[in-house]
VMD Tcl script that draws the C-alpha trace (Angstrom):
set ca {
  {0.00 0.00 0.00}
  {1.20 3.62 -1.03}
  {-0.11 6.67 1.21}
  {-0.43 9.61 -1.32}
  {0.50 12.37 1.19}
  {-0.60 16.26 0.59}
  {0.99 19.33 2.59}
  {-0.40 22.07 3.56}
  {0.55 25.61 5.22}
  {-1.78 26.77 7.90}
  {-2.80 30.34 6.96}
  {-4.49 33.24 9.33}
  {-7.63 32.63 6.79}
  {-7.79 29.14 8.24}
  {-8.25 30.14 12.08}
  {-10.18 31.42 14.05}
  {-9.33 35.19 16.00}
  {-6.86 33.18 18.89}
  {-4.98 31.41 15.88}
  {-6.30 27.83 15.74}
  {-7.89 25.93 13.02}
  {-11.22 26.08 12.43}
  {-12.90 22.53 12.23}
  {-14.83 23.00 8.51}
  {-10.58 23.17 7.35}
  {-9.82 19.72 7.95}
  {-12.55 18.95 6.11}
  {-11.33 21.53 3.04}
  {-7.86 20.03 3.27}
  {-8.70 16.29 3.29}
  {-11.33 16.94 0.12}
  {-8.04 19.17 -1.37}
  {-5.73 15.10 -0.54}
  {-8.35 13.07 -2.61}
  {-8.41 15.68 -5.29}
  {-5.06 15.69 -5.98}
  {-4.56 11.77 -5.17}
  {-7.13 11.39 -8.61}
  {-4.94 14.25 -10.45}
  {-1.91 12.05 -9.98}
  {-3.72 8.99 -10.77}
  {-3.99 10.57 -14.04}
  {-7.92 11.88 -13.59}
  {-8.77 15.64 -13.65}
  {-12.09 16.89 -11.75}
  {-13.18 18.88 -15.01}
  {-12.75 15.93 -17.38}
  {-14.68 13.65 -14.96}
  {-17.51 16.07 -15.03}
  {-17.36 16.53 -18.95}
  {-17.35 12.59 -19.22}
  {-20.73 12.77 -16.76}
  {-18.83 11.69 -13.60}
  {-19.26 12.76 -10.47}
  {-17.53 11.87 -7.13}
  {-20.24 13.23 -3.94}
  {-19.51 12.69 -0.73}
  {-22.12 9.72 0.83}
  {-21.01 9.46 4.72}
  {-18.29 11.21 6.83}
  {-16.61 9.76 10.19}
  {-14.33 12.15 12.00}
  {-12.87 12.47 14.53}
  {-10.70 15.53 16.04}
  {-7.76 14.89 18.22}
  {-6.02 17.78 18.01}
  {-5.86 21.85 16.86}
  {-3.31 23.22 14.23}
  {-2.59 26.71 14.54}
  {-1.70 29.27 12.48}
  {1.72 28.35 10.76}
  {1.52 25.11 11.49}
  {2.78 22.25 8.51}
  {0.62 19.72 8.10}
  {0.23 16.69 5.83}
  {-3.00 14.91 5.36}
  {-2.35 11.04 4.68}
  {-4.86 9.40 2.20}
  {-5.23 5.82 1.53}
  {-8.39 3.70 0.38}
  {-9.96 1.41 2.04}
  {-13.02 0.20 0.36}
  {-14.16 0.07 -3.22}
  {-17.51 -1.26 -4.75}
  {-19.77 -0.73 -7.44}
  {-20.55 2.92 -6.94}
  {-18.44 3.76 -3.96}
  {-15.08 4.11 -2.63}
  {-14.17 4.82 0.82}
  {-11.04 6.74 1.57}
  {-9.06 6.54 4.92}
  {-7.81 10.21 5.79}
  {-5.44 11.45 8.70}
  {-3.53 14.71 9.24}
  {-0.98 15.06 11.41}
  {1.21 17.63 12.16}
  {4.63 18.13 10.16}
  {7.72 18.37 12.23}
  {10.85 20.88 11.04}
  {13.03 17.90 9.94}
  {10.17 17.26 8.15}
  {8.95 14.06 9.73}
  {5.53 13.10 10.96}
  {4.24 14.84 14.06}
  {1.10 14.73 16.29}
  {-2.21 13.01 15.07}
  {-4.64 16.47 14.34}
  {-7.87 14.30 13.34}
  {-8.75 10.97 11.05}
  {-11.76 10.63 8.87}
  {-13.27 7.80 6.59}
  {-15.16 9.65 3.83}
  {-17.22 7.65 1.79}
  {-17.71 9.10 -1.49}
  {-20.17 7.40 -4.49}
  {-19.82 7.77 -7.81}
  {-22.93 9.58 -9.87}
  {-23.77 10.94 -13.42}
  {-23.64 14.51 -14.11}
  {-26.30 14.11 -15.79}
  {-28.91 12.43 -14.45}
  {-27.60 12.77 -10.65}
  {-28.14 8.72 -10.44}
  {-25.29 6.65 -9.00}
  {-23.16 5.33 -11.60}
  {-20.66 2.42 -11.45}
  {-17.06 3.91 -10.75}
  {-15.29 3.00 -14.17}
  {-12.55 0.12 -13.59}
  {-9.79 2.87 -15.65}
  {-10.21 4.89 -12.26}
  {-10.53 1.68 -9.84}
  {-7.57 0.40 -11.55}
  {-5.19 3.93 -11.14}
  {-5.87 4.41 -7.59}
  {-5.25 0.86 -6.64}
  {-1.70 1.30 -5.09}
  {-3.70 3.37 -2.61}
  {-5.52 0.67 -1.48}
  {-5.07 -0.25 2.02}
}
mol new
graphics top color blue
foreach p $ca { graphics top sphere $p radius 0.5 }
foreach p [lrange $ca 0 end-1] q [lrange $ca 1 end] { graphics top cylinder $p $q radius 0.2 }
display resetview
C-alpha cells in the first residue's frame, strides 16, 4: 500500500481570532488530498464532469484529536480502504509536520465515503474500472 501524502501551510484565513484551526478546514484540506490523489492517478475533476462523472460525498466519520494553529505544517495522509460498485471509501489522517520534516502529532482521522454519480442524471453510476484500476496502489 502507497499513502499519497498532501501538505499544507496553515494560513491566518484558516483560524479562528486566537490562531487555531477552524474545524470545517480539515474537512477543506482532506477533500483538497483526494483531489489531488485522482490528479496524480492521471484523472482531472473537469474531465470527470465533462465525461458525466461525479464523485459526492455519501457518509463522513471524523474524529478531532487535536488543533493546528496558524503556521503550522501539516500533511494529510490518504489511503483507500473500500471500493464497490458505486463507492469508494477513503481513509484520511492529518498530522502535524515536524521541522526535519517528519511526521508529528495526530490532528484528526476521517473515513469519507464518497459514491460515484452521473452529471447528468444525478443517479449513481458504477465507478469506471480505468479509475478503480489507477488508484489501486492506494488501497489499504
Amino acid at each position: 500500500m502507497t499513502e499519497f501524502i498532501t501538505k499544507v501551510r496553515v494560513y491566518i484565513e484558516d483560524t479562528d481570532f486566537g490562531g487555531v484551526v477552524y474545524h470545517a478546514n480539515y474537512l477543506r484540506w482532506m477533500e483538497r488530498a483526494r483531489t489531488e490523489l485522482l490528479r496524480a492517478a492521471g484523472f482531472e475533476q473537469q474531465t470527470l464532469m465533462d465525461d458525466d462523472l461525479l464523485f459526492v460525498i455519501r457518509g463522513l466519520d471524523i474524529r478531532y484529536r487535536a488543533s493546528a494553529q496558524l503556521d503550522d505544517k501539516i500533511r494529510v495522509k490518504t489511503t483507500i480502504s473500500e471500493v464497490t460498485f458505486a463507492t469508494m471509501v477513503f481513509s484520511q489522517q492529518i498530522n502535524l509536520e515536524l521541522e526535519d520534516g517528519s511526521e508529528g502529532a495526530l490532528l484528526c482521522k476521517a473515513n469519507v465515503q464518497v459514491a460515484s454519480i452521473s452529471v447528468s442524471s444525478r443517479k449513481v453510476m458504477a465507478i469506471p474500472k480505468s479509475i478503480t484500476g489507477a488508484v489501486s496502489i492506494y488501497r489499504s
